[in-house]
N, CA and C atoms as a LAMMPS dump frame, in Angstrom:
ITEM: TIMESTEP
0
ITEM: NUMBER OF ATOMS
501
ITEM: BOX BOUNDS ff ff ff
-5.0000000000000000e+02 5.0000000000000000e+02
-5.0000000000000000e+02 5.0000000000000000e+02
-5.0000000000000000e+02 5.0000000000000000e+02
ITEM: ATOMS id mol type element x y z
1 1 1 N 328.757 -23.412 -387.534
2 1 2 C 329.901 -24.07 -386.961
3 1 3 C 329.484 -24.907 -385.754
4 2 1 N 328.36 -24.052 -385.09
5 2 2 C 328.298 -24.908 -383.558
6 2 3 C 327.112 -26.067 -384.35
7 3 1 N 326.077 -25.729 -385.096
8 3 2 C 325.413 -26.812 -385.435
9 3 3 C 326.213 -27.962 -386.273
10 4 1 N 327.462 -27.443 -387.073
11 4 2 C 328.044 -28.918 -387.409
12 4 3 C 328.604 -29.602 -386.261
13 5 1 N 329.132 -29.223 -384.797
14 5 2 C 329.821 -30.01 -384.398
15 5 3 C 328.603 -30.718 -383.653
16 6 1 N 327.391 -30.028 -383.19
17 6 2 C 326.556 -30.797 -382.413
18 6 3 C 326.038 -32.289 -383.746
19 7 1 N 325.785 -31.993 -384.827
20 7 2 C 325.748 -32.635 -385.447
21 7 3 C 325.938 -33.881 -385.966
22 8 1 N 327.781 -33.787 -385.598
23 8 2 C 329.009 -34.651 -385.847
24 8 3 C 328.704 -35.608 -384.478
25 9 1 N 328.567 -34.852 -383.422
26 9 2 C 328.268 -35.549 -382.122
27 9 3 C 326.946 -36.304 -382.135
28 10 1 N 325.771 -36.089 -382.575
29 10 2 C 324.744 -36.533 -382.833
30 10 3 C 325.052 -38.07 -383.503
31 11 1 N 325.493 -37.959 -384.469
32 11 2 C 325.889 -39.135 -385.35
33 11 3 C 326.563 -40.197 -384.786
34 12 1 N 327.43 -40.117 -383.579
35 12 2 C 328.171 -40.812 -382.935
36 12 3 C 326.793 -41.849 -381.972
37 13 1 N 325.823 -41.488 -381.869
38 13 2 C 325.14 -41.916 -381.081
39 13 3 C 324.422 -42.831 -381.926
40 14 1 N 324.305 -42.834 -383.384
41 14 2 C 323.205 -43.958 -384.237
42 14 3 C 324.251 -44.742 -384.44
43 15 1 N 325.605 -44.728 -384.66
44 15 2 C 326.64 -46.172 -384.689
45 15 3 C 325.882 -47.224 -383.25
46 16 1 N 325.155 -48.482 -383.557
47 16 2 C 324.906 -49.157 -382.662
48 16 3 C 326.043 -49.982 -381.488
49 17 1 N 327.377 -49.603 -382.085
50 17 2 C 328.497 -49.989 -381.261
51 17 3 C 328.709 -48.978 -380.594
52 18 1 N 328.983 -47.884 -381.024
53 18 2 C 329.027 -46.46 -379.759
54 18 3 C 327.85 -46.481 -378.625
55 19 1 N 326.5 -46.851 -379.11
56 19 2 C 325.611 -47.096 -377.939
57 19 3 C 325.702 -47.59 -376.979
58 20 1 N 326.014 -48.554 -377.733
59 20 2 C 326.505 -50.039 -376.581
60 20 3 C 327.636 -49.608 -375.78
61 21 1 N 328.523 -49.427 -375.753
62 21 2 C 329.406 -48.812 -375.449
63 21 3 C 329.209 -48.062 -374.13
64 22 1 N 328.366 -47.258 -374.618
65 22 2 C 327.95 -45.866 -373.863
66 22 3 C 327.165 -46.156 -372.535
67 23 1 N 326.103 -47.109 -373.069
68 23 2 C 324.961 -48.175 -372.146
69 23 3 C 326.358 -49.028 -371.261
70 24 1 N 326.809 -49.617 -371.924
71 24 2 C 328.027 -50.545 -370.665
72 24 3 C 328.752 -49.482 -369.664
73 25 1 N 329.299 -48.301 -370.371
74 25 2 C 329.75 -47.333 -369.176
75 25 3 C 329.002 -47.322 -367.865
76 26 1 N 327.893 -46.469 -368.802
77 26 2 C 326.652 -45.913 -368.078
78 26 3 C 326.244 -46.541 -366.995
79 27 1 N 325.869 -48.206 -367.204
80 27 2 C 325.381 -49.342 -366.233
81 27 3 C 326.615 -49.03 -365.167
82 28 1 N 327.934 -49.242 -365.284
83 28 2 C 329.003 -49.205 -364.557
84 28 3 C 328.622 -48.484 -363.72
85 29 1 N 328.332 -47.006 -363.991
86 29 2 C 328.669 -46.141 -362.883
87 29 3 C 327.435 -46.282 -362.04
88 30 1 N 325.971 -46.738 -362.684
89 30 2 C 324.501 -46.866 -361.976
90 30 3 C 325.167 -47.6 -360.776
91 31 1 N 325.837 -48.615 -361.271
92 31 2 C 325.995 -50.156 -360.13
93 31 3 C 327.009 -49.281 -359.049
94 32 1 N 328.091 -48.559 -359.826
95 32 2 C 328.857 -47.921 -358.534
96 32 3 C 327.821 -47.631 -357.578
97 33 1 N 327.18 -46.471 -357.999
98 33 2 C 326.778 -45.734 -357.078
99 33 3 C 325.255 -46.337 -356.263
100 34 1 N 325.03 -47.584 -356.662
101 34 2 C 323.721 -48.252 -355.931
102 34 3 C 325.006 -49.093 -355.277
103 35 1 N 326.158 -49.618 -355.55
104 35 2 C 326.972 -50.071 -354.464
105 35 3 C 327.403 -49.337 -353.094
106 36 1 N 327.289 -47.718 -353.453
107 36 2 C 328.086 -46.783 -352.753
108 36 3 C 326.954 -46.587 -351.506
109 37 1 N 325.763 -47.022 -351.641
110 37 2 C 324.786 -47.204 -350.718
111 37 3 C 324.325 -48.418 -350.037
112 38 1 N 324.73 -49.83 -350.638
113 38 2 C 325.119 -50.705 -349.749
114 38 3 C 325.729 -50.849 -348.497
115 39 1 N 325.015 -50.637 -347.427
116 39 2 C 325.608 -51.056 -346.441
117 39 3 C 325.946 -52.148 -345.966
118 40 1 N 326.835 -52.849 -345.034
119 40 2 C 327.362 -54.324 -344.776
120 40 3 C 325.978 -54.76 -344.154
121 41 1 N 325.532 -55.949 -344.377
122 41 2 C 324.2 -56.66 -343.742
123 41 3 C 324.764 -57.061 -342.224
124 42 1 N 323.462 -56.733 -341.481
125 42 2 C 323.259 -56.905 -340.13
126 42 3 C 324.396 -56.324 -339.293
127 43 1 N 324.686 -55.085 -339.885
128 43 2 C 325.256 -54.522 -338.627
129 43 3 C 324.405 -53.417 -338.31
130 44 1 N 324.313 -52.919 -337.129
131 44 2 C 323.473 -52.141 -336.613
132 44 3 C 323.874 -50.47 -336.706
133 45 1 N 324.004 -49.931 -337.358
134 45 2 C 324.579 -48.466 -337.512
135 45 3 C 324.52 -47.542 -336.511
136 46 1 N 323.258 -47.65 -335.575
137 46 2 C 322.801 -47.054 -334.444
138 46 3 C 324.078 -47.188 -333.615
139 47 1 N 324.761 -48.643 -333.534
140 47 2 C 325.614 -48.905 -332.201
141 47 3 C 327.367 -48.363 -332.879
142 48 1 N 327.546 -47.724 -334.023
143 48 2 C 328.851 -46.898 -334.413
144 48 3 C 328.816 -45.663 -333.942
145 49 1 N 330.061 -45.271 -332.577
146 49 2 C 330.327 -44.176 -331.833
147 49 3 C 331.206 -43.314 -333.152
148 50 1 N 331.116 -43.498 -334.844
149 50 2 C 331.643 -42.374 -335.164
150 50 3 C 330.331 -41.104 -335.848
151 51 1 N 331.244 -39.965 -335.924
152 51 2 C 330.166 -38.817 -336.62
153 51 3 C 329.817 -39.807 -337.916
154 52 1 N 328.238 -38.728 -338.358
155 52 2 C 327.447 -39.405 -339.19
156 52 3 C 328.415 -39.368 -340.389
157 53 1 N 328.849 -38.43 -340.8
158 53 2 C 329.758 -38.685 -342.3
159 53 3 C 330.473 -39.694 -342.149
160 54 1 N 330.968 -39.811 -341.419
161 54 2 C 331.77 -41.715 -341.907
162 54 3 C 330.808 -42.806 -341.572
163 55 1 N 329.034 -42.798 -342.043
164 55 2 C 328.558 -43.809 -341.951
165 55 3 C 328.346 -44.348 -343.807
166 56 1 N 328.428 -43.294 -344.221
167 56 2 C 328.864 -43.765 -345.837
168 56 3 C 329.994 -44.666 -345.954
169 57 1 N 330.906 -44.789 -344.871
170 57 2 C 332.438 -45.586 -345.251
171 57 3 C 331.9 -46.947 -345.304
172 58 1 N 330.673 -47.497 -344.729
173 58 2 C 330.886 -48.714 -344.295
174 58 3 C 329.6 -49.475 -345.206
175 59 1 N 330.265 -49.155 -346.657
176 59 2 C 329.303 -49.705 -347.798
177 59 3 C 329.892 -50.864 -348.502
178 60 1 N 329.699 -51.67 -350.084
179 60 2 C 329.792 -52.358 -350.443
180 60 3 C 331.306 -52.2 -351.049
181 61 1 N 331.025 -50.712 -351.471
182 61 2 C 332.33 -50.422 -352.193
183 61 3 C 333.183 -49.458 -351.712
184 62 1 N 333.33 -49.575 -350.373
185 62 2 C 334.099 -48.621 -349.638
186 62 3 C 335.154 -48.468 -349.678
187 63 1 N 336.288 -50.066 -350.009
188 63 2 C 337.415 -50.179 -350.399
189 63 3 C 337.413 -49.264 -351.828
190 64 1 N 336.701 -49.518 -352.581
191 64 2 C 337.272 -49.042 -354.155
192 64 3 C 338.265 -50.068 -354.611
193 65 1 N 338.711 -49.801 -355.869
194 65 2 C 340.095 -50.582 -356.216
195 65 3 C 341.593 -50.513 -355.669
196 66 1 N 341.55 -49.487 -355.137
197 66 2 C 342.799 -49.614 -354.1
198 66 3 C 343.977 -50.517 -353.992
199 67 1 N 342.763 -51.873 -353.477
200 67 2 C 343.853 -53.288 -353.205
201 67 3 C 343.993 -53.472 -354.626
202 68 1 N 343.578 -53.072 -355.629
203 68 2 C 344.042 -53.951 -356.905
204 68 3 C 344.871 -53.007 -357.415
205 69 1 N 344.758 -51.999 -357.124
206 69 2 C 346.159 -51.152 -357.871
207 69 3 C 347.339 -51.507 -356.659
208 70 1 N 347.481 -51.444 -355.64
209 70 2 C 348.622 -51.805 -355.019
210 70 3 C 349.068 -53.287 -355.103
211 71 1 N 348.215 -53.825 -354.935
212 71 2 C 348.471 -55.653 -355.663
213 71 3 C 349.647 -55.393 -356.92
214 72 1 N 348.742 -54.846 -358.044
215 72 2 C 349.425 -54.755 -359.24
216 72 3 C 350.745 -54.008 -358.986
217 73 1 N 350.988 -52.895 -358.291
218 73 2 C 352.23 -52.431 -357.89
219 73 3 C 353.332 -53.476 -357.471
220 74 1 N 352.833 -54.174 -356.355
221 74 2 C 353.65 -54.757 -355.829
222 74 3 C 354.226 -56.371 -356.681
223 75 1 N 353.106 -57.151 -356.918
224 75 2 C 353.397 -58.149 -358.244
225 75 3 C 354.663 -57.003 -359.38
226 76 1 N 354.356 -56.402 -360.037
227 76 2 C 354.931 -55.975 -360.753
228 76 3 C 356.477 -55.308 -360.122
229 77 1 N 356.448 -54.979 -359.587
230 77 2 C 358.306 -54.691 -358.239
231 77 3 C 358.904 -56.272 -358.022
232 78 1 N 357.744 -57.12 -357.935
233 78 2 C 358.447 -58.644 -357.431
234 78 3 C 358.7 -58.859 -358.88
235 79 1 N 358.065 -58.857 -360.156
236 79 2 C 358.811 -59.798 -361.07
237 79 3 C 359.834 -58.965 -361.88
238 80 1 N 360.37 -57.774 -361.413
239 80 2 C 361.324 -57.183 -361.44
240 80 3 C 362.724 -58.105 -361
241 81 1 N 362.032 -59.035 -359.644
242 81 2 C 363.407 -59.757 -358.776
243 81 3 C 363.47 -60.676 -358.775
244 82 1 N 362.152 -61.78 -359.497
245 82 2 C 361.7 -62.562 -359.668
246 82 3 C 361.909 -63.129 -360.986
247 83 1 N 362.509 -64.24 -361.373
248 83 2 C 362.594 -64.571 -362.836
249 83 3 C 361.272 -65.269 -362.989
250 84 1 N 360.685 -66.262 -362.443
251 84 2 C 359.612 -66.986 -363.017
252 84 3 C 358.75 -65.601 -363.029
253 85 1 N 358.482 -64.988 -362.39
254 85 2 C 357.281 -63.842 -362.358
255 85 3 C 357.506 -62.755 -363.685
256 86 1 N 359.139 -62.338 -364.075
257 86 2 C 359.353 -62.045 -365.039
258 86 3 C 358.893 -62.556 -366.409
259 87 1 N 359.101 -63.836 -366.26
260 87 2 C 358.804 -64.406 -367.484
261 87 3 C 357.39 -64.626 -367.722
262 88 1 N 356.413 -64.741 -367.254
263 88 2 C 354.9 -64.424 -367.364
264 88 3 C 354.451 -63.251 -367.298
265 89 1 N 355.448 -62.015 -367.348
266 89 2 C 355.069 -61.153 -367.275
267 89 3 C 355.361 -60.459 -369.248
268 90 1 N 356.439 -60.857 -368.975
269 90 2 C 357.148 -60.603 -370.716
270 90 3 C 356.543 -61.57 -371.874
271 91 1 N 355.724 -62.464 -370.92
272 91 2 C 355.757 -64.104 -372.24
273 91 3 C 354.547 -63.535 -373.094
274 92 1 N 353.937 -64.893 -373.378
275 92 2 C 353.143 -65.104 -374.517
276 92 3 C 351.667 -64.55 -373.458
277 93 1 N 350.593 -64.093 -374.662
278 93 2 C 348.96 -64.173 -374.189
279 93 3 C 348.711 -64.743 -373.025
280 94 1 N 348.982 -66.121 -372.974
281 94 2 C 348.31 -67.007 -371.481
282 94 3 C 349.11 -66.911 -370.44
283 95 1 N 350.392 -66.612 -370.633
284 95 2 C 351.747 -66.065 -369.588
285 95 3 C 351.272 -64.964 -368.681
286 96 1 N 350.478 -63.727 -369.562
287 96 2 C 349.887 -62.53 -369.324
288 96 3 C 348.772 -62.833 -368.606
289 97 1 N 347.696 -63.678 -369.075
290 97 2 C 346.468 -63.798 -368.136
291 97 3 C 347.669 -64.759 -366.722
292 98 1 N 347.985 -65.629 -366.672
293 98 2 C 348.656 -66.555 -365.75
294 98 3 C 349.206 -65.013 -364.59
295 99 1 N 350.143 -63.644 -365.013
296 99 2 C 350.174 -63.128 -364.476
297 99 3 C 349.156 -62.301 -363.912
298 100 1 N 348.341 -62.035 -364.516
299 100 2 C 346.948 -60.956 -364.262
300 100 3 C 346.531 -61.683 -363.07
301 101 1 N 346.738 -63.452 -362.882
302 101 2 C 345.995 -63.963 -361.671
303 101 3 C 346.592 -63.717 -360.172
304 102 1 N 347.94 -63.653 -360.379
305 102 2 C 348.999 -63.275 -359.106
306 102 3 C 348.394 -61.653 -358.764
307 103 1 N 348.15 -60.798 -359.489
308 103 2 C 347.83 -59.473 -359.419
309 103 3 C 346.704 -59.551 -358.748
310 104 1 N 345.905 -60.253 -359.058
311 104 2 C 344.659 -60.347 -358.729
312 104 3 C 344.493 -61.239 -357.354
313 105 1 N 345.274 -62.216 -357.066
314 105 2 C 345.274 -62.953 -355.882
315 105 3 C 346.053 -62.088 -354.633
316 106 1 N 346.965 -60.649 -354.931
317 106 2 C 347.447 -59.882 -354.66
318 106 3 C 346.122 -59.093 -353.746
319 107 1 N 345.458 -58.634 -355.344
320 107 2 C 344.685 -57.704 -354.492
321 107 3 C 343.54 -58.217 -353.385
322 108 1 N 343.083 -59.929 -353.676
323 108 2 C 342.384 -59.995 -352.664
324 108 3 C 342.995 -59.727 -351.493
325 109 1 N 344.296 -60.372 -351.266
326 109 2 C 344.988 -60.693 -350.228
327 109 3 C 344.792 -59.247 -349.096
328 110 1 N 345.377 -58.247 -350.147
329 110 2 C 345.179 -56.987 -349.206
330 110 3 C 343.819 -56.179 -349.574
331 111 1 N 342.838 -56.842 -349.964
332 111 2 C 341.872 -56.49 -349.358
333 111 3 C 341.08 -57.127 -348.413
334 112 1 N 341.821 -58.326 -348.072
335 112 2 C 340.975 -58.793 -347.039
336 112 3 C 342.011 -58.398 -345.454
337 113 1 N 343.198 -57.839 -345.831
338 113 2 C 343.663 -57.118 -344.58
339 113 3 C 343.155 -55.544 -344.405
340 114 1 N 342.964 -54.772 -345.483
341 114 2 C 341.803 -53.63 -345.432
342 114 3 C 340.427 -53.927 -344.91
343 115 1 N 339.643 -55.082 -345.074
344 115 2 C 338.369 -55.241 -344.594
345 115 3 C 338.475 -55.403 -343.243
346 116 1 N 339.767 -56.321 -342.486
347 116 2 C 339.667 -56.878 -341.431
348 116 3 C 340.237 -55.623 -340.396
349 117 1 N 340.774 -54.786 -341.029
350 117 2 C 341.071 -53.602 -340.254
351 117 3 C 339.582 -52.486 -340.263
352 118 1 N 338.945 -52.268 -341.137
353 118 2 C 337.67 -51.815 -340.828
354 118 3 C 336.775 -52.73 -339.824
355 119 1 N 337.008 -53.7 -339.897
356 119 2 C 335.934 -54.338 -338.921
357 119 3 C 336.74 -54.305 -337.509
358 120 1 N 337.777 -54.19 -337.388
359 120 2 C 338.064 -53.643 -336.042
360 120 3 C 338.132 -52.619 -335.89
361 121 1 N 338.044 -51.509 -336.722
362 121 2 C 337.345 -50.148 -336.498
363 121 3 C 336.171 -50.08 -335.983
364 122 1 N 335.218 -50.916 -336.778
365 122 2 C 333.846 -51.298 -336.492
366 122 3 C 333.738 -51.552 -335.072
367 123 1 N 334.421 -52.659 -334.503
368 123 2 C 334.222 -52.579 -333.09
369 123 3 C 334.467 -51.915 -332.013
370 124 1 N 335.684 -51.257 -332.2
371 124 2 C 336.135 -50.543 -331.142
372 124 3 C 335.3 -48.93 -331.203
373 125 1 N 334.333 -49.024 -332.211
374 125 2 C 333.771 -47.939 -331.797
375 125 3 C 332.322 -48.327 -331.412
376 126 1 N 332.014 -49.29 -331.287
377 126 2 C 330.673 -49.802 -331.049
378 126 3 C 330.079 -49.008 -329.498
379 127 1 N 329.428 -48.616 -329.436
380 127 2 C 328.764 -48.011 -328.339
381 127 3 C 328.611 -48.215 -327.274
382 128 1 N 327.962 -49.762 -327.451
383 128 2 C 327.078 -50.557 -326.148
384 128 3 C 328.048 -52.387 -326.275
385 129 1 N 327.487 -52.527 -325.113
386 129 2 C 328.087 -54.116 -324.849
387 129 3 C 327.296 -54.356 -325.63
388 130 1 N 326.154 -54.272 -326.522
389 130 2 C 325.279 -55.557 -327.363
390 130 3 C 325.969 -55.456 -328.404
391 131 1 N 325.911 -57.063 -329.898
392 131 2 C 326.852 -57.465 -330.586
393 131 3 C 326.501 -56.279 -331.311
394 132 1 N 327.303 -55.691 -332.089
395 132 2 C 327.287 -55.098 -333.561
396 132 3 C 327 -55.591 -334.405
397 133 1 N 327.19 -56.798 -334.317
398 133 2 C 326.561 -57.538 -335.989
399 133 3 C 325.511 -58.781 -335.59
400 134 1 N 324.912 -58.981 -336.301
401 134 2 C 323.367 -59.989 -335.776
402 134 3 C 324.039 -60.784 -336.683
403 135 1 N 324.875 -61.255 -337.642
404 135 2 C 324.79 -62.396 -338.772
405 135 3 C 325.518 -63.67 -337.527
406 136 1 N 325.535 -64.496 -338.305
407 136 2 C 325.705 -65.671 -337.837
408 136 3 C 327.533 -66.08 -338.473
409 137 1 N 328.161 -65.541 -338.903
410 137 2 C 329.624 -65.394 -339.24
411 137 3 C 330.497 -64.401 -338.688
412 138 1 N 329.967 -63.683 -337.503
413 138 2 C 330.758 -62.571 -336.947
414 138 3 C 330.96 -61.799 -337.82
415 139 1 N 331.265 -60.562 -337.146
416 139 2 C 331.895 -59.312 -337.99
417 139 3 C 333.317 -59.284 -338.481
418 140 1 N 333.664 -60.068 -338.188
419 140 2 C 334.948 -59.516 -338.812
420 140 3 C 335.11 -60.786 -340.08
421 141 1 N 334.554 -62.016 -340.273
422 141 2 C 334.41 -62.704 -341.323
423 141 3 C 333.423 -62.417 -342.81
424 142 1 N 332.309 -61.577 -342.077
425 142 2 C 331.356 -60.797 -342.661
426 142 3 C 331.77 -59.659 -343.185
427 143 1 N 332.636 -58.876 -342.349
428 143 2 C 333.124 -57.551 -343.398
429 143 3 C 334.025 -58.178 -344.268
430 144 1 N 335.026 -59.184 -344.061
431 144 2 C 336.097 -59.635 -345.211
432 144 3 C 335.461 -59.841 -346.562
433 145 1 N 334.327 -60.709 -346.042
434 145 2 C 333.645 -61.185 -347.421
435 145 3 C 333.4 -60.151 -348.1
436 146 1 N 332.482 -59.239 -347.433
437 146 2 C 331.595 -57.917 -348.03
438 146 3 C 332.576 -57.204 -348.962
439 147 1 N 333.085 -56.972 -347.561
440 147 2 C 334.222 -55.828 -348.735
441 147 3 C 334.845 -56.368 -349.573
442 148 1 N 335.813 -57.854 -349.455
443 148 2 C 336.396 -58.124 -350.618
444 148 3 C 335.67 -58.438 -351.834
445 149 1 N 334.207 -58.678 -351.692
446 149 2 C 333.402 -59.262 -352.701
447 149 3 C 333.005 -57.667 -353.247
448 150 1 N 333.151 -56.832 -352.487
449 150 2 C 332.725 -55.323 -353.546
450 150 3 C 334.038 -54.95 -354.144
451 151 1 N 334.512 -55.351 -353.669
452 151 2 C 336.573 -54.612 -354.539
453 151 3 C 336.602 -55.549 -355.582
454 152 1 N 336.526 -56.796 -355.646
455 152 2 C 336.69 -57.866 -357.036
456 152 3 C 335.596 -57.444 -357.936
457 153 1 N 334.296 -57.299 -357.252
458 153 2 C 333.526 -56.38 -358.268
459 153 3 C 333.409 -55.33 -358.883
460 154 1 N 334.357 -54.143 -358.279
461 154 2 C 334.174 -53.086 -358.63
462 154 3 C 335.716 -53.402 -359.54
463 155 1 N 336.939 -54.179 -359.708
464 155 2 C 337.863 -54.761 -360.378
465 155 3 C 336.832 -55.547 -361.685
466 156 1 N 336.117 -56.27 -361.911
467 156 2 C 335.363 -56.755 -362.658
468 156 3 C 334.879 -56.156 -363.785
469 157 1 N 334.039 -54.584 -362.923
470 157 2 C 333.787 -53.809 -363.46
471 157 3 C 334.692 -53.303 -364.408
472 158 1 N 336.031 -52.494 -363.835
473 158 2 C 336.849 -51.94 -364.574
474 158 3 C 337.219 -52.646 -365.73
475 159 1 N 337.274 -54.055 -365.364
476 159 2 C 337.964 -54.519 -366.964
477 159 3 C 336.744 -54.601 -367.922
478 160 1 N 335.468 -54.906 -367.479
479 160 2 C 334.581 -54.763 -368.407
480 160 3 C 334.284 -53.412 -369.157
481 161 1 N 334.511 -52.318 -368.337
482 161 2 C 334.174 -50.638 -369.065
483 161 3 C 335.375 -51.008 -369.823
484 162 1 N 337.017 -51.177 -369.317
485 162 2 C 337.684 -51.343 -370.539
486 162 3 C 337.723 -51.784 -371.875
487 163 1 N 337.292 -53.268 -371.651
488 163 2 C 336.94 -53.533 -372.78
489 163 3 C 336.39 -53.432 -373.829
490 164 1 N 334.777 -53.458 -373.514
491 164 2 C 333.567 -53.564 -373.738
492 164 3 C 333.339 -51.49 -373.614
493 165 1 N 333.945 -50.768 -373.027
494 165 2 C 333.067 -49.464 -372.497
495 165 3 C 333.995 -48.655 -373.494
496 166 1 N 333.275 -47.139 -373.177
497 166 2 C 334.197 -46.286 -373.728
498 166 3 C 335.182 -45.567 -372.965
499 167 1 N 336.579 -45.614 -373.798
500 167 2 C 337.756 -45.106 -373.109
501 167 3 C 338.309 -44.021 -374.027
């Protein structure tokens, strides 16, 4: 009994579409977690007055998807009140992507008010009068980017495991 089911499971793995599959997950979560160790470039970690466990917060993918599930919350409450937003929401295929972009212009939006509130976290705990960040765009233009560019990616991600991954 237990060797047929290991069996049955075995077999799932020579379908070259289940592989694939499995390999696209798989990559997903590698990239999470080599994101989850990204730290923001040129800030100095030494000069953050918080305990060491919240020096993991201040990685690539620290937001997570967050802003894109509350984006999507909130788009979706507006075309509740909203007729044009309704109707790209109910319409045809390209109506649907046309809405997916409001969702998505959603979630940058509040993730670049999540980034810009970490980077004034960032400062007000900074240690010393010297800058916290060495880049040449300040910190608080530098975390927007960072972080919002790891939340659209780690959003990227998700629709690709959807698609393409196993669910």
């Amino acid at each position: 009994m237990i060797s047929g089911s290991i069996s049955r499971l075995l077999s799932l793995f020579k379908s070259p579409d289940t592989l694939k599959r499995l390999l696209i997950t798989l990559g997903a979560i590698a990239i999470y977690r080599i994101g989850l160790q990204i730290p923001i470039p040129g800030i100095n970690i030494d000069l953050i007055a918080l305990p060491e466990r919240f020096h993991g917060t201040f990685t690539l993918f620290s937001l997570g998807i967050g802003s894109y599930l509350n984006g999507s919350v909130v788009v979706l409450l507006l075309s509740a009140v909203i007729s044009p937003l309704r109707r790209l929401r109910d319409g045809s295929p390209k109506d649907n992507r046309r809405f997916d972009l409001f969702i998505y212009l959603a979630a940058v939006l509040l993730s670049i008010q999540q980034a810009r509130g970490l980077a004034i976290l960032l400062e007000s705990t900074s240690r010393d009068v010297q800058p916290l960040a060495s880049t040449p765009l300040g910190l608080e233009l530098s975390c927007v980017l960072f972080f919002t560019a790891g939340t659209m990616l780690l959003v990227w991600m998700a629709n690709v495991v959807t698609e393409k991954g196993i669910l």
